[in-house]
C-alpha positions in Angstrom: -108.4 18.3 12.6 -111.0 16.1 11.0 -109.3 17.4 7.1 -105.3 16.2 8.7 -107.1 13.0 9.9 -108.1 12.0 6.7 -105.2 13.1 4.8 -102.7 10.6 7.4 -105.2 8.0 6.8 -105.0 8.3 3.0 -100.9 8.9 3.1 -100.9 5.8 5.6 -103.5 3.6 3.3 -100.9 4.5 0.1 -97.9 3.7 2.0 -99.0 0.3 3.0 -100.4 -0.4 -0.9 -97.3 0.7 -1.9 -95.3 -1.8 0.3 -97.9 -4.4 -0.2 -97.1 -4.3 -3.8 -93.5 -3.6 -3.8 -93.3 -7.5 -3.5 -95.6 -8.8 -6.4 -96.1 -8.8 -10.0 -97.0 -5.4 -11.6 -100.2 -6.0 -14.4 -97.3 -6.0 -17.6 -95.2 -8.5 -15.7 -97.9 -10.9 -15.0 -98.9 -10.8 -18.2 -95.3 -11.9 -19.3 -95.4 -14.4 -16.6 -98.5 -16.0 -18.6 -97.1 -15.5 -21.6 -93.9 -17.4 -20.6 -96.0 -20.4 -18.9 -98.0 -20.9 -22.3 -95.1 -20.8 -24.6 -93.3 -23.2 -22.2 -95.8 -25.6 -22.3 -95.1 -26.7 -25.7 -91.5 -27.1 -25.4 -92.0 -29.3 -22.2 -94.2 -31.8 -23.7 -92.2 -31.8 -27.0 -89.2 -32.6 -24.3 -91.0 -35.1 -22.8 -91.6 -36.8 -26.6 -88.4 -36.3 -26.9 -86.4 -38.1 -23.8 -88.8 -40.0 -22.7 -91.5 -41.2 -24.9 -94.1 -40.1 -23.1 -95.6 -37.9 -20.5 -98.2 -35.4 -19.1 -97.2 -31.4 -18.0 -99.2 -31.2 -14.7 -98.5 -27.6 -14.1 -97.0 -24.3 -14.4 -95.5 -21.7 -12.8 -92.9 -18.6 -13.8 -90.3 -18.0 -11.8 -89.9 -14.5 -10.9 -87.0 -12.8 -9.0 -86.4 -9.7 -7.6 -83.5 -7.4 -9.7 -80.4 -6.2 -8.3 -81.0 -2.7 -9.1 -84.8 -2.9 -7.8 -85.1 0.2 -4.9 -88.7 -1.1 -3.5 -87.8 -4.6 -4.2 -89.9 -5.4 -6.8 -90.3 -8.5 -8.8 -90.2 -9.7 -12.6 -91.4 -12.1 -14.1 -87.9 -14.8 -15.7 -87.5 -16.4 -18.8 -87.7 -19.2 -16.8 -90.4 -21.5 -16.4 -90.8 -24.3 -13.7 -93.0 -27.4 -14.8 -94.1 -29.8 -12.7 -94.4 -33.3 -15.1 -94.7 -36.6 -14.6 -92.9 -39.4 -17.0 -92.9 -43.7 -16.5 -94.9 -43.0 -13.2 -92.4 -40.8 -11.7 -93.1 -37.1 -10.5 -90.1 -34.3 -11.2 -90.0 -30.8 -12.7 -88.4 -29.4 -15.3 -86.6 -26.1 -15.7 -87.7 -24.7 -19.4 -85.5 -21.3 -20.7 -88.4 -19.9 -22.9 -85.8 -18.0 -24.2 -83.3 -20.3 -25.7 -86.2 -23.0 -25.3 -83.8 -26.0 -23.4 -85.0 -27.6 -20.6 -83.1 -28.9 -17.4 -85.1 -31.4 -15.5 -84.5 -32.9 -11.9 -85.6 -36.6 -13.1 -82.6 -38.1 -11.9 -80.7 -36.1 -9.7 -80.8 -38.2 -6.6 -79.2 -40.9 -7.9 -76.7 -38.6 -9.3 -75.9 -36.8 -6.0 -75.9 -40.4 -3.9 -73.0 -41.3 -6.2 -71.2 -37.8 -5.8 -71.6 -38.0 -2.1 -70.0 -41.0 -1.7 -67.2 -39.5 -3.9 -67.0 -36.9 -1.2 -67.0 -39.1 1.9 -64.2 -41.2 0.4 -61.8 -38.4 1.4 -62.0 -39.4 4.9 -61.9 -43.3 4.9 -62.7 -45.4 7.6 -64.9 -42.9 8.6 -68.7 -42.9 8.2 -71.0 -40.0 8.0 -73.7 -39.3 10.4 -75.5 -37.3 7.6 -74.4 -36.3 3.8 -75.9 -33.8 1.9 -74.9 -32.5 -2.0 -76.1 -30.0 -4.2 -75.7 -29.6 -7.9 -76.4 -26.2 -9.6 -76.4 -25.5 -13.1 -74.1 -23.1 -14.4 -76.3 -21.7 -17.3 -79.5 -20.7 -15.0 -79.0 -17.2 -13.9 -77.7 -16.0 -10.5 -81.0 -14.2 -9.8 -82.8 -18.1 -9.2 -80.3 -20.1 -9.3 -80.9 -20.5 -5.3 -81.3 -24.0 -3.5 -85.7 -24.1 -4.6 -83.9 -24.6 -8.1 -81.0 -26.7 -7.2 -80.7 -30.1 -9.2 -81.7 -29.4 -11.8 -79.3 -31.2 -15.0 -79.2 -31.6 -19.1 -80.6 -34.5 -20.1 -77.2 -35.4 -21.5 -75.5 -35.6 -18.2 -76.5 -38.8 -16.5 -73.6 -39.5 -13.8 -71.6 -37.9 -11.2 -68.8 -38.3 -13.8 -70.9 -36.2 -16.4 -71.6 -33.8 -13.8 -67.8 -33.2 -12.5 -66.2 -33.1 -16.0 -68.7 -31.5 -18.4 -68.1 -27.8 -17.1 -71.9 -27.1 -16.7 -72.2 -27.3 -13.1 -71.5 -26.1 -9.7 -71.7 -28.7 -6.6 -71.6 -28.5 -3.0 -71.4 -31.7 -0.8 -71.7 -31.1 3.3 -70.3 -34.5 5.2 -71.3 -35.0 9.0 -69.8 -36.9 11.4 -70.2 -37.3 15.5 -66.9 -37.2 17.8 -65.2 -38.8 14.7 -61.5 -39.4 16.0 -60.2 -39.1 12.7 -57.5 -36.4 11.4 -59.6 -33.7 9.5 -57.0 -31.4 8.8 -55.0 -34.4 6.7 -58.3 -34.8 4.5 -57.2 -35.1 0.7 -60.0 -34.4 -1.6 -57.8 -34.6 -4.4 -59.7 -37.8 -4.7 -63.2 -36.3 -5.3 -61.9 -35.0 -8.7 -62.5 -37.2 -11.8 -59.7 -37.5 -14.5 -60.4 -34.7 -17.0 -62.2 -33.0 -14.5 -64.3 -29.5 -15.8 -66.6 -27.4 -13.3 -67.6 -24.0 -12.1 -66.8 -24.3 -8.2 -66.6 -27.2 -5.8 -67.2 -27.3 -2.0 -66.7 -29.5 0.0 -66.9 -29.0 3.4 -66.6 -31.8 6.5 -68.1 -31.2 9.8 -66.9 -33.3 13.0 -69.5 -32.6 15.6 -69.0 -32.5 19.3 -72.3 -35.3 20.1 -75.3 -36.4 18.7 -77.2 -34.1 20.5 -75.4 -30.9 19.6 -75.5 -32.6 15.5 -79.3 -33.0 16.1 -79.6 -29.3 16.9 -77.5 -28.2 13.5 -75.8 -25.3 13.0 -72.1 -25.7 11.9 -70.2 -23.3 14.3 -68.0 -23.8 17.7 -70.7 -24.2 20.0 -71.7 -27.7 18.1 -68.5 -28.5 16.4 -65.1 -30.2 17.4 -63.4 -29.2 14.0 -64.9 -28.5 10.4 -62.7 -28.8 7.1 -63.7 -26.8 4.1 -62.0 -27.8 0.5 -63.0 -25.4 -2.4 -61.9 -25.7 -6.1 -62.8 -22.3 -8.6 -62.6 -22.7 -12.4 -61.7 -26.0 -12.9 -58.7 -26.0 -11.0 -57.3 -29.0 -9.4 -55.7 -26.8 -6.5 -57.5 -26.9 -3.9 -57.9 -24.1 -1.0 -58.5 -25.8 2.1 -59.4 -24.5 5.5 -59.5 -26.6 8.6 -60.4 -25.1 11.9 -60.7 -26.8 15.5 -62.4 -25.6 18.3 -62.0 -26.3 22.1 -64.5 -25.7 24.8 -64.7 -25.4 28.6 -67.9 -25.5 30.5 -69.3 -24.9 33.4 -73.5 -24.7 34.8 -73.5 -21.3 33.6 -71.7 -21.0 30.3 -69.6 -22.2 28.0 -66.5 -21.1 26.4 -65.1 -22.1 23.0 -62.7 -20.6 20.9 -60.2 -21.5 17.6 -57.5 -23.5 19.5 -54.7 -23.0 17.2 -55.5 -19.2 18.0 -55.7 -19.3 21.9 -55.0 -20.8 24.9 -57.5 -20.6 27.4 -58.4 -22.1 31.1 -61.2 -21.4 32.7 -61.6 -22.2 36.8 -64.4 -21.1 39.4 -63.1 -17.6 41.2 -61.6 -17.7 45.1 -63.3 -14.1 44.6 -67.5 -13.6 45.0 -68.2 -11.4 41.9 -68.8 -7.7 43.0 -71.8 -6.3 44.4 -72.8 -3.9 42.7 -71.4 -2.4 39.0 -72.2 0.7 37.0 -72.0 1.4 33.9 -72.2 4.5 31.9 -73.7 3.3 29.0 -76.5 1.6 31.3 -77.5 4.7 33.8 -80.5 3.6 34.2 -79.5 0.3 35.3 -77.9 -1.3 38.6 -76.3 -4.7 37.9 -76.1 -6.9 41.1 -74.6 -10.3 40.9 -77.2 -13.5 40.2 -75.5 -15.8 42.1 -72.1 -15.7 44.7 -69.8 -17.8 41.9 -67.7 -16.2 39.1 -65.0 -17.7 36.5 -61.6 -16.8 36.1 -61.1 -17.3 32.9 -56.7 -17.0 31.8 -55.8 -17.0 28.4 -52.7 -16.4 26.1 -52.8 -15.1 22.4 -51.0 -17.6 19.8 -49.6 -16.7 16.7 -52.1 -17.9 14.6 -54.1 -14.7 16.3 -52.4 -12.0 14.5 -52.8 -9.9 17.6 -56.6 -10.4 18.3 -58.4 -13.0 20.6 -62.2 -14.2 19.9 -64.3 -16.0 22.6 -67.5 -17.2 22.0 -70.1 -17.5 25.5 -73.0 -19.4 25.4 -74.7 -18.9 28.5 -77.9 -21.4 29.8 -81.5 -20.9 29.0 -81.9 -20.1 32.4 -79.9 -16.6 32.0 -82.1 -15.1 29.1 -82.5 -11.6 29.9 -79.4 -11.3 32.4 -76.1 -9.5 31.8 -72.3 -11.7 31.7 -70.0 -9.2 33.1 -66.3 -9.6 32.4 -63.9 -7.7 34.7 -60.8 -6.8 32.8 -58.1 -5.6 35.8 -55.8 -4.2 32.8 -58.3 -1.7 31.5 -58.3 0.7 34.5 -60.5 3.2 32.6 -62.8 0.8 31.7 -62.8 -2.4 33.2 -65.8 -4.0 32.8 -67.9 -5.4 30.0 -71.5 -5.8 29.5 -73.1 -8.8 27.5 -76.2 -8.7 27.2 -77.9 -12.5 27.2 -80.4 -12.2 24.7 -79.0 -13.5 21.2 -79.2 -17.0 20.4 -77.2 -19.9 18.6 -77.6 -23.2 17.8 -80.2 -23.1 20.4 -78.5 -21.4 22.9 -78.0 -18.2 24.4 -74.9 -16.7 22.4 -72.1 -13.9 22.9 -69.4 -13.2 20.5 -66.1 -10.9 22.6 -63.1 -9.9 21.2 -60.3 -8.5 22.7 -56.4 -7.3 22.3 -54.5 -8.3 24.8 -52.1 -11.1 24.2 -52.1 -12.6 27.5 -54.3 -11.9 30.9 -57.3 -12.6 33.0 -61.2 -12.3 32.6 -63.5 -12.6 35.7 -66.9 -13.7 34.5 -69.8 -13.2 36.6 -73.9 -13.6 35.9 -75.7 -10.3 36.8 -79.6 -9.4 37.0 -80.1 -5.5 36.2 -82.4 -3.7 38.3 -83.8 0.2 37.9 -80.8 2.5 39.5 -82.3 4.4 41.9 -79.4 7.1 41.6 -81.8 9.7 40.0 -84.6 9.1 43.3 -81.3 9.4 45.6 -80.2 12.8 44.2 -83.9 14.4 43.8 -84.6 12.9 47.9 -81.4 14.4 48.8 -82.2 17.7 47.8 -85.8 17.7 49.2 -84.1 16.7 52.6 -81.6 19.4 52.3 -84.4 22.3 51.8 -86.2 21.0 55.5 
């Protein structure tokens, strides 16, 4: 016993080494992650000489990533090195490729994504953002980093939104929020975001009308929070744009609330002349008893549009309160199966969040809060017996 204890403690000791490590440097890669910062620091400061007459290298650090092909994940050390600098009193980092020894640097990419932002709100005048956001990312840094830590990052030869649109290099990203705006997103033209001449990897632009302030202060960009979101993307250079709009409506009541694609569905929602039932089973809860929270339930009617292509999506987000509790929709069309369990205990934008889909084009849901409680059905049987053996 003692020789199998000490032989699971070893196998478990390895194991957790083993995963521990999976996740860091090897010995060989941090020595080529030293290597790298060393030979980097020379071609920063000569970069610094070079574009801005002076400077200091404050610090550095190899960026490693994790390959595609890794199976326990782990990491390598990049040809990339990340240095933090500091030039006419201003902090900023610069991206060296020890390889091909260019730098990128981030020295004045704020100003260059204010002016690209306002480029993007343009497409909706008369309008004003509640919040703007852009990111710029460099076509020549590798897939493997090139995620939003290293985003900004620009030649020194590209010094404007126009530089940055029409040299080809880059890849941009601009996120435009507004609250209850009454303007017509789906007529956006972002046509006008596109400079003469203009030469990029991919461009999105994507515009977000959200339902209040409070539902913009708690982010996220999907129906729960948003009245309507418009999402413009350009590939390749291409002036063409692809554009998706989508609009949401929304019922609510104390309980939940309902929203769904409203080209896609009609849908109202009323309390039920009917008290939810008393008790439901289920067979993929027998060991549960569901029993109704309250004596109120939602009939909720809908009709599939064309824009459905034959399936309907709802989207529930129930209270706080009901964390833990079970939405029950009774279906009186599926007679094998009429009932639904959701189970409360995802969340969304802050809430408690259910995604349904269904197939019928047109019908009736009854929605009903239940509690589930132990079934007893198992004591029931076993008593039942004992009473029939007296």
């Amino acid at each position: 016993m003692k020789k199998r204890f000490i032989l699971t403690s070893l196998a478990l000791i390895l194991t957790a080494t083993m995963l521990a490590g999976c996740s860091c440097l090897s010995n060989e890669q941090q020595k080529i992650a030293k290597e790298n910062e060393s030979v980097s620091k020379t071609i920063a400061e000569e970069y610094l000489k070079s574009n801005y007459q002076n400077g200091t290298v404050n610090s550095l650090s190899c960026i490693t990533y994790t390959p595609k092909e890794s199976a326990l994940g782990s990491k390598k050390a990049s040809s990339y090195v990340r240095a933090s600098a500091t030039a006419n009193d201003k902090n900023f980092y610069i991206l060296v490729n020890t390889d091909s020894k260019q730098c990128l640097d981030n020295y004045n990419s704020e100003s260059v994504k204010d002016i690209i932002e306002q480029r993007a709100a343009a497409a909706l005048p008369g309008s004003t953002p509640a919040d703007i956001s852009a990111e710029i990312f460099a076509n020549t840094v590798p897939d493997d980093i090139n995620g939003k830590e290293y985003e900004g990052y620009l030649s020194i030869a590209d010094k404007t939104a126009e530089d940055i649109l029409t040299s080809g290099n880059y890849s941009v990203n601009v996120t435009c929020s507004y609250i209850a705006d009454t303007a017509d997103f789906s007529a956006i033209d972002t046509s006008i975001f596109l400079p003469e001449n203009a030469k990029f990897g991919n461009i999105t632009l994507t515009y977000l009308n959200y339902k209040s302030e409070a539902r913009f202060r708690s982010g996220g960009n999907d129906s729960y929070v948003l009245n309507s979101k418009f999402v413009s993307s350009f590939k390749n250079s291409s002036i063409q744009a692809v554009n998706e709009y989508t609009a949401y409506s929304s019922v609510a009541t104390d309980d939940v609330e309902i929203a769904w694609e409203s080209e896609k569905l009609e849908l109202t929602a009323a309390e039920s002349d009917a008290a939810p039932e008393q008790e439901v089973r289920n067979e993929d809860y027998q060991d549960l008893v569901f029993k109704p929270k309250s004596s109120k339930a939602l009939d909720i009617n809908y009709k599939l549009l064309e824009k459905a292509e034959g399936t309907g999506e709802l989207d529930f987000y129930f209270s706080g309160t009901h964390y833990g509790c079970y939405g029950i929709l009774n279906d009186k069309k599926n007679s094998l199966n009429p009932n639904t369990i959701m189970e409360i205990k995802e969340s969304r934008s802050g809430v408690n969040f259910i995604p349904f889909t269904f197939a019928h084009s047109e019908g009736k849901f009854t929605l009903a809060i239940y509690e589930g409680e132990e079934s007893n059905t198992l004591s029931e049987i076993v008593n039942g017996f004992g009473n029939a053996q007296k």
